[in-house]
C-alpha positions as CSV (number, residue, x, y, z in Angstrom):
1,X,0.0,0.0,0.0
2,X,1.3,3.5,-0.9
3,X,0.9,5.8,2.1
4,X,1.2,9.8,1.8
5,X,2.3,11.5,4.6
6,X,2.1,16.1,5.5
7,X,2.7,18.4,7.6
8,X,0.5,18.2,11.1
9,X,-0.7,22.1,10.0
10,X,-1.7,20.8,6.4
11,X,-3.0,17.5,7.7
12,X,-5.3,19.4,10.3
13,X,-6.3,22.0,8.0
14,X,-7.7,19.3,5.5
15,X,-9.6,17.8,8.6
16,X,-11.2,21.1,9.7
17,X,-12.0,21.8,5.8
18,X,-13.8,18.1,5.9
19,X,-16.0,18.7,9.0
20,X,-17.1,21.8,7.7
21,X,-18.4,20.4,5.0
22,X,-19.8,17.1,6.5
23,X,-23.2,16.2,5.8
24,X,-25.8,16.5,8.5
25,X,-26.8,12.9,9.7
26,X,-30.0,11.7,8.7
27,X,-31.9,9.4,11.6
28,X,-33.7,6.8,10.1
29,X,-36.3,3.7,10.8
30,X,-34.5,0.7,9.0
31,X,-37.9,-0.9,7.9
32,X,-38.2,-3.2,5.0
33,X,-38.4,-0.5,2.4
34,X,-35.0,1.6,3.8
35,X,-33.2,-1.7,3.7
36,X,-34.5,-2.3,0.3
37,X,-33.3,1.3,-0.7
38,X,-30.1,0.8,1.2
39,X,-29.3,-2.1,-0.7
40,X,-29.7,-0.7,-4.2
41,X,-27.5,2.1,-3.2
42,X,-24.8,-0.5,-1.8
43,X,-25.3,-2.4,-5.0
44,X,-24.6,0.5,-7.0
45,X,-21.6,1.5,-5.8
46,X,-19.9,-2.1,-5.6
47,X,-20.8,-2.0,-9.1
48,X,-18.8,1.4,-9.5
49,X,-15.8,0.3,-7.4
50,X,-15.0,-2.6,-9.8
51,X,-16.1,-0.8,-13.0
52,X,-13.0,2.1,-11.9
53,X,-10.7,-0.8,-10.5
54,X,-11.3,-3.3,-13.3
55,X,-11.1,-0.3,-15.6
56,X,-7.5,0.7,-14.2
57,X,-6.1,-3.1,-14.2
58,X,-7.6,-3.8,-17.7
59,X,-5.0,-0.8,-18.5
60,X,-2.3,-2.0,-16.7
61,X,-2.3,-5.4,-18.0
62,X,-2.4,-4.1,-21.5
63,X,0.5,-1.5,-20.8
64,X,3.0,-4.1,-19.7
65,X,1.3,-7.5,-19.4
66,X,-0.3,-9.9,-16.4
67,X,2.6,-9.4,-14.2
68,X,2.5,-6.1,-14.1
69,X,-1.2,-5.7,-12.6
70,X,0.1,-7.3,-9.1
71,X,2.5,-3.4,-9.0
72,X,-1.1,-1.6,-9.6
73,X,-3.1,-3.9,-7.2
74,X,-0.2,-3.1,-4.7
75,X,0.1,0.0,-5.1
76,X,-3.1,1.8,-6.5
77,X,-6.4,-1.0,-5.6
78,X,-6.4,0.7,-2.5
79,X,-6.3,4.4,-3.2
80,X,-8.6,4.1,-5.9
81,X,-11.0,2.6,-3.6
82,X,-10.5,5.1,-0.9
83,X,-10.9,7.8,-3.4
84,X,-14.1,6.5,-4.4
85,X,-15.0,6.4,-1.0
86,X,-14.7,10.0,-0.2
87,X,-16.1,11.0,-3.7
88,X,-19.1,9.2,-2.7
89,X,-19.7,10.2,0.8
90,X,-19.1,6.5,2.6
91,X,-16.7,4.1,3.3
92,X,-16.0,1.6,1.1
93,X,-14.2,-2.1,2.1
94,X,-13.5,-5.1,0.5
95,X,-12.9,-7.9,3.3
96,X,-12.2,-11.4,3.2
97,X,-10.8,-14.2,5.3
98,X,-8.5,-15.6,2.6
99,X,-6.7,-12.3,2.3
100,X,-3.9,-11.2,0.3
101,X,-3.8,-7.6,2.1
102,X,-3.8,-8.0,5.7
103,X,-5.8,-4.6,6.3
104,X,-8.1,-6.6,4.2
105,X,-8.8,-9.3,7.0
106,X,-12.5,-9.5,8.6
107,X,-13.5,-8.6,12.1
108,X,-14.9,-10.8,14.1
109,X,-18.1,-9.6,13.3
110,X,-17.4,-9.8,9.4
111,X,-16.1,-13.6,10.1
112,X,-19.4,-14.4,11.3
113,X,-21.8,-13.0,8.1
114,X,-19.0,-14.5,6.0
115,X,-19.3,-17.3,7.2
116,X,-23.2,-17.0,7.2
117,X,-22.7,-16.1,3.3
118,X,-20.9,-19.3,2.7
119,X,-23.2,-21.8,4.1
120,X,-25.8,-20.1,2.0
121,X,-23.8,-20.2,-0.8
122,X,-23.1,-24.1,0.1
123,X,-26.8,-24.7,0.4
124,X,-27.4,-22.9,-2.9
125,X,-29.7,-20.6,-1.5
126,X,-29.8,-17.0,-2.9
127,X,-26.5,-14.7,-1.5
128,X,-28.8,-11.4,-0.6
129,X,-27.2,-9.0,0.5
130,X,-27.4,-7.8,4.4
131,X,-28.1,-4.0,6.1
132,X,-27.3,-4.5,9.6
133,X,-26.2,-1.1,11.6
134,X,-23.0,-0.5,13.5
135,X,-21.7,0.1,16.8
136,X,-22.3,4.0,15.5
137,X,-25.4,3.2,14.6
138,X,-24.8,3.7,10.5
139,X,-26.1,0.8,8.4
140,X,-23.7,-1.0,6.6
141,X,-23.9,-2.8,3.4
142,X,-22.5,-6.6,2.9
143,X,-22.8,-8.3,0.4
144,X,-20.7,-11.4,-1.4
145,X,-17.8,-11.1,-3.9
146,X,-17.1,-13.7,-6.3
147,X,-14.6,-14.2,-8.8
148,X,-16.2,-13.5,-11.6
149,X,-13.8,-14.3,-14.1
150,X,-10.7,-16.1,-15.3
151,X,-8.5,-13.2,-15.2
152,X,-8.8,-13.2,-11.6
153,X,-7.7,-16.9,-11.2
154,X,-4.0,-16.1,-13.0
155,X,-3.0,-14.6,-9.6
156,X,-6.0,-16.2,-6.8
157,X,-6.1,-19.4,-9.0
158,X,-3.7,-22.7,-8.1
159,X,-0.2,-22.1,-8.0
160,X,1.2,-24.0,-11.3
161,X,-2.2,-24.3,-13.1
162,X,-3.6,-21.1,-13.3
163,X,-1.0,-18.9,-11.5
164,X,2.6,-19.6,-12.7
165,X,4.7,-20.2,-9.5
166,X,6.6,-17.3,-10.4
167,X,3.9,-15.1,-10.3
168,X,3.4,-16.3,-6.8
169,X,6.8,-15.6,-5.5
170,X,6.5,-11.9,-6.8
171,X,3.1,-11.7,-5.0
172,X,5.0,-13.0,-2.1
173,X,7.4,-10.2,-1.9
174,X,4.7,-8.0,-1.4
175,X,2.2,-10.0,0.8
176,X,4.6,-12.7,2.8
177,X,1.0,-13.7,4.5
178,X,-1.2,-14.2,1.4
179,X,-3.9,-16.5,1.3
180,X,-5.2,-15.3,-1.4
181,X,-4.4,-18.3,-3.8
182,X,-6.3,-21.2,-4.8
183,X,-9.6,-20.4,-6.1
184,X,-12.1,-21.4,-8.7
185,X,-14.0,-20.0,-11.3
186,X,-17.3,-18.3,-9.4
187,X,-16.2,-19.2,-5.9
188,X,-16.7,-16.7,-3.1
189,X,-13.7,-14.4,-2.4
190,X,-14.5,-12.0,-0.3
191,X,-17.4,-9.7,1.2
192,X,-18.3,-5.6,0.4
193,X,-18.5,-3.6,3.3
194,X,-19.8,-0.4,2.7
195,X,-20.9,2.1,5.6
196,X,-23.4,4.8,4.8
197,X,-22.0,7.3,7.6
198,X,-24.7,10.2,6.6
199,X,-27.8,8.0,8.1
200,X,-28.1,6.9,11.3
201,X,-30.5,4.2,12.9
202,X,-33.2,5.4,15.6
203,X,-35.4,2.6,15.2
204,X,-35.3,-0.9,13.4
């Protein structure tokens, strides 16, 4: 990950600029029809997230080939998404316990609708996706990620079927604790967490 650092005068003027500017929290009753609502929204911006990322990688691997998307992944997946984040007014994640990143690792809460997720997606049932509010009180968005195509497999896939091994040990100079590795086609990989921090629950 690439970090940024400034000066504590710069850093605190940019905070003061951002709660001026904050938007007033909204209370609301999370009934049926604001989860509904809450989802779409959630949905939406996944959908945006991987549209930008997949948009930036797609370039990447066509400036200097496969290899060179794990450099952007390192070093721009991240601040893309954290960009996007603050463009859109929430807080975008993307968790998962087989991580590559270990930011990227769940919370015990996380570990638990994961694993919820997982049995459903075991049982074949639908994977809809969840509103359930946080300690703060702001709903939160979760919903499933899956690897949704075979791009993805030439650096999650098997080491020395999908994934040359050599790709592996470059990934493992980056991320010495990956678990990221081993996946098939349309497998779960991970779970959107997305906190709307302009609402906040008064009432379910």
């Amino acid at each position: 990950m690439m970090a940024f650092t400034a000066c504590n005068t710069t850093s605190h003027k940019k905070e003061k600029a951002a709660t001026n500017k904050a938007t007033p929290v909204k209370n609301i009753v999370l009934n049926d029809s604001v989860k509904k609502s809450l989802i779409l929204k959630g949905s939406s911006i996944s959908k945006q997230v991987v549209s930008v990322l997949q948009k930036n990688l797609k370039s990447a691997i066509k400036k200097e080939g496969i290899d060179h998307a794990i450099d952007f992944c390192h070093n721009r997946a991240m601040l893309l998404t954290d960009s996007m984040s603050a463009a859109l007014g929430v807080k975008v994640k993307r968790v998962a316990k087989k991580y590559r990143n270990s930011f990227n690792e769940t919370s015990p809460k996380e570990s638990d609708l994961y694993k919820q997720f997982i049995i459903d997606w075991l049982d074949r049932k639908p994977l809809t996706p969840k509103i359930i509010p946080d300690e703060k009180g702001h709903p939160v968005y979760y919903s499933m990620i899956k690897i949704n195509n075979n791009v993805c497999l030439k650096c999650h896939g098997t080491p020395g079927k999908e994934m040359p091994v050599e790709r592996e040990a470059k990934i493992k100079e980056y991320y010495p604790t990956d678990k990221a590795i081993n996946f098939k086609y349309a497998e779960p990989r991970g779970m959107w967490v997305i906190t709307f921090p302009e609402y906040k629950v008064v009432r379910k």
